[in-house]
C-alpha positions, 0 to 999 in steps of 0.5 A: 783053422789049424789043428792043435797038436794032441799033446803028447806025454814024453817020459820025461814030462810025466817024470817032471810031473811026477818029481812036482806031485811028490814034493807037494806030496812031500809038503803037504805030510811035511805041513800035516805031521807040524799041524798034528805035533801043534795040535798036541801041544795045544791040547795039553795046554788045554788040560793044564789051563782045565786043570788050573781052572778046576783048581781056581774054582776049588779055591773059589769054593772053599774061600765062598764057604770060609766067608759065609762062616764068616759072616756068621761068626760077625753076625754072632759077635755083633746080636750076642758077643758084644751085648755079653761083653757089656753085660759082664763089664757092667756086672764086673766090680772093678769096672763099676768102681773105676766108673765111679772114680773117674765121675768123682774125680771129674766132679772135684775138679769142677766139670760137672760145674756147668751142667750144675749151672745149667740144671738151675738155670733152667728151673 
């Protein structure tokens, strides 16, 4: 069987390898330094979107609170509010005396006439 030769470094092959392991060298900084400036602009996205989320959620607190007042103010106006209105419009004089315009006017002109014929029917 044949020896192999050993394999022998000439000056100009380790210079060769050299002159390769620098430009992986050179492109694995060069891939470094983008992946660094990437990761920065990321990061300050990620504050910006924490910032605008933080914002959003400030919002979102306030608007829940404003319909809870809300909620109240209807709840108020529908068990107090509007049982006040009716009560101040039926004690209001003018309100009674419109009431009973508009019934009188209705019975001369003969729309009470069915409910008059209606009640004697019935008897």
């Amino acid at each position: 069987m044949p020896r192999s030769k050993p394999n022998r470094l000439t000056w100009r092959s380790v210079e060769e390898q050299l002159r390769k392991l620098q430009q992986v060298c050179d492109s694995l900084v060069s891939e470094k330094n983008q992946l660094v400036q990437s990761s920065t602009t990321h990061q300050a996205r990620l504050k910006e979107a924490e910032s605008a989320l933080d914002q959003s959620n400030a919002e979102v607190d306030s608007l829940t609170s404003r319909v809870a007042s809300l909620r109240g103010d209807r709840n108020w106006l529908i068990t107090n509010g509007l049982v006040g209105a009716f009560e101040y419009l039926c004690q209001s004089e003018s309100f009674v005396t419109l009431l009973d315009r508009l019934s009188a006017a209705a019975y001369q002109s003969g729309h009470h006439d069915g409910v008059y014929h209606g009640y004697f029917c019935c008897q």
